[in-house]
C-alpha positions as CSV (number, residue, x, y, z in Angstrom):
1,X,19.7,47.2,-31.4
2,X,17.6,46.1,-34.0
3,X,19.5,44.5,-37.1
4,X,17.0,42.8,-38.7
5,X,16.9,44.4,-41.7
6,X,20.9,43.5,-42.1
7,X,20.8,40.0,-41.3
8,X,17.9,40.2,-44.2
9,X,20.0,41.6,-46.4
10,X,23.0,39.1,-45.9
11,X,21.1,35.8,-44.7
12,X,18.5,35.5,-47.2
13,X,20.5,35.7,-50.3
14,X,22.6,33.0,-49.4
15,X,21.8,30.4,-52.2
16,X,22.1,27.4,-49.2
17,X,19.7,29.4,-47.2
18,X,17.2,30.9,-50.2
19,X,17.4,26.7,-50.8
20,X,16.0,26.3,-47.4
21,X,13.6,28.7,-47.4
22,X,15.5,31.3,-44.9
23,X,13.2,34.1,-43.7
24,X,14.7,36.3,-40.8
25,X,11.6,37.0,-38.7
26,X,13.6,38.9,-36.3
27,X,17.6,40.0,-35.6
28,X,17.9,42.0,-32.0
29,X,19.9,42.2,-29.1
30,X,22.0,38.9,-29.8
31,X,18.7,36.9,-31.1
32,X,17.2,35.4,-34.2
33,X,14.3,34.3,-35.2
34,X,14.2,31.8,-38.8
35,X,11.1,30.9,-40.4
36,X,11.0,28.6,-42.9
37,X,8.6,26.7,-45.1
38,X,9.9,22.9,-45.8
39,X,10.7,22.8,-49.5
40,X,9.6,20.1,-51.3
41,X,12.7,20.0,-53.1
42,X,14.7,19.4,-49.3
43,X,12.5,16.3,-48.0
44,X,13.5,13.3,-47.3
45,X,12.2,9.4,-47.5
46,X,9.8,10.3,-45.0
47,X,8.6,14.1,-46.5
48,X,10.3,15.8,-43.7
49,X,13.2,18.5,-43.9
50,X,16.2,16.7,-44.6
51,X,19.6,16.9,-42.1
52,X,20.9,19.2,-45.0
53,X,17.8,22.0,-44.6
54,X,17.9,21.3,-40.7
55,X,21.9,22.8,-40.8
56,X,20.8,25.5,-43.2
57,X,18.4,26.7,-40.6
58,X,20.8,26.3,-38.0
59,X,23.3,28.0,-39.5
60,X,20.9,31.2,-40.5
61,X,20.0,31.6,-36.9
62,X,23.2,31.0,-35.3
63,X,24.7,34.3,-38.0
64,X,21.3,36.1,-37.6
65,X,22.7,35.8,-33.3
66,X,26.0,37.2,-34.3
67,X,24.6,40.1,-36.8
68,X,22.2,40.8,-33.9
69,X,25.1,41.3,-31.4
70,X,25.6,44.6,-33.2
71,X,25.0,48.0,-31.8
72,X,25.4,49.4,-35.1
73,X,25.6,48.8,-38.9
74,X,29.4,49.7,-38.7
75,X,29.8,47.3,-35.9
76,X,29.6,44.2,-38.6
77,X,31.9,45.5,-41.7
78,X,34.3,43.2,-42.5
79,X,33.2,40.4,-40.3
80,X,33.6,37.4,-41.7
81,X,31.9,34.0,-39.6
82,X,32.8,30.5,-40.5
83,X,31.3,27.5,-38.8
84,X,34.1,25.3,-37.6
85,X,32.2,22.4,-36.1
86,X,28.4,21.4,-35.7
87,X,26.4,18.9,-33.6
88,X,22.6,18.1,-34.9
89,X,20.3,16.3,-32.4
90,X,17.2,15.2,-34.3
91,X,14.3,15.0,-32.2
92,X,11.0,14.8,-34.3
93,X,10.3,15.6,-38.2
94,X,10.4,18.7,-39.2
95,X,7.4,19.9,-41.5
96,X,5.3,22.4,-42.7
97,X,6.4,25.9,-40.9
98,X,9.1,25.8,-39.2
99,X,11.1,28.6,-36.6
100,X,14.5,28.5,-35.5
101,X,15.9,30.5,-33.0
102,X,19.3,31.0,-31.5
103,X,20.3,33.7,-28.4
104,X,23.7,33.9,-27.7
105,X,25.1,33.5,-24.5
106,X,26.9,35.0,-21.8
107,X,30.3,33.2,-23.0
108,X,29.8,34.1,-27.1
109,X,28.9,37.6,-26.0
110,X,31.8,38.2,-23.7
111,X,34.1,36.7,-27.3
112,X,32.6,38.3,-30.0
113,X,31.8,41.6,-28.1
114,X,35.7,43.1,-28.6
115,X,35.6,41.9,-32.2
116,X,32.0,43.9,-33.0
117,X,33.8,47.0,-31.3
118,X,37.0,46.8,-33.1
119,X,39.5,45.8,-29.8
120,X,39.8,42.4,-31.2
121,X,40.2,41.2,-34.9
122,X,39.7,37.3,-33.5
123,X,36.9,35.3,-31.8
124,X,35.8,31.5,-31.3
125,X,32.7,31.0,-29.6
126,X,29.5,28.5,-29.7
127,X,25.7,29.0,-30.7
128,X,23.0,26.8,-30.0
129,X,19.6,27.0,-32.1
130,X,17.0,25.0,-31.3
131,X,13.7,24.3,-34.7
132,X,10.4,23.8,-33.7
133,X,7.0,23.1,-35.9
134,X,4.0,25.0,-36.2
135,X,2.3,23.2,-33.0
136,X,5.5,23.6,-30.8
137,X,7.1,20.3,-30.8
138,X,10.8,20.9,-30.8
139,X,12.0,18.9,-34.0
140,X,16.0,19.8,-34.0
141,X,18.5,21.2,-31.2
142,X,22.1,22.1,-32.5
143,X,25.1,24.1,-31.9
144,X,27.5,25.7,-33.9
145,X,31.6,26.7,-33.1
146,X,32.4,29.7,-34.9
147,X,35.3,31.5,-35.7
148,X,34.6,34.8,-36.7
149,X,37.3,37.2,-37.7
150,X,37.5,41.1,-38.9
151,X,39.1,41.4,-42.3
152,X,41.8,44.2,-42.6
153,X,40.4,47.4,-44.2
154,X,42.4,49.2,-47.3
C-alpha cells in the first residue's frame, strides 16, 4: 500500500530531518525513497554532507521502510520507533542531490508485521539504507536496530 503521504506528514516535520533537507519521494510496500538537497548549513571541512545529515537521512528512510510496511493508516497509530544502534560506512562525499533508500527485509518484515496488525505490541529488527549522488556513486551505506513498540490506547 501506498503511505507516502503519511510518512510525509510525520518525516518531514521532524526538525532533525527539515534540518537535513528530508523529502519523502516515495513510501510503499516496505520502501522509501529520501531526497535531499545538502544544506549549506550541514557541510563539512570539505563542503560535503556532514556524518550528522548522512544519519538524518538514514534515519528518514529506515522510518519511511517501517511507515511503508503498513497496509493501512490504522495499521501505524500508536507506533512509536526508536533507533537503538547505527553503523555508518562512508564511501564518497555526499553533495548536491542526494537519494536514500531503504527496503526492508525478509527478517524486519516477519518482526514488525504482528506489531503493524495489532498481535504484537513489541519488535526489534534492522534496516539498511544505502545514499547515493545525483550521478550514482553510492556515497553512504548504513543500518539501523530499531525497537519499535505500540503504545497502549485509552
Amino acid at each position: 500500500m501506498d503511505m507516502t503521504a503519511l510518512a510525509r506528514t510525520l518525516l518531514e516535520p521532524v526538525p532533525a530531518h527539515r534540518t537535513a533537507g528530508v523529502e519523502v519521494l516515495r513510501a510503499a510496500d516496505g520502501e522509501a525513497e529520501i531526497a535531499s538537497e545538502v544544506p549549506p548549513e550541514l557541510t563539512n571541512v570539505i563542503g560535503s554532507l556532514h556524518s550528522s545529515g548522512l544519519i538524518a537521512l538514514l534515519d528518514a528512510a529506515g522510518l519511511g521502510a517501517i511507515i511503508a510496511a503498513s497496509r493501512g493508516l490504522g495499521d501505524f497509530d500508536g507506533v512509536v520507533p526508536l533507533g537503538a544502534a547505527a553503523a555508518l560506512e562512508f564511501l564518497a562525499p555526499a553533495r548536491g542531490r542526494l537519494l536514500t533508500v531503504c527496503r526492508l527485509d525478509d527478517e524486519a518484515r516477519a518482526a514488525l508485521l504482528p506489531l503493524l496488525s495489532g498481535e504484537s505490541d513489541r519488535a526489534r529488527f534492522s534496516t539498511r539504507a544505502e545514499i547515493t549522488d545525483a550521478t550514482g556513486t553510492t556515497v553512504c551505506r548504513g543500518s539501523f536496530d530499531w525497537s519499535v513498540r505500540r503504545r497502549r490506547r485509552g
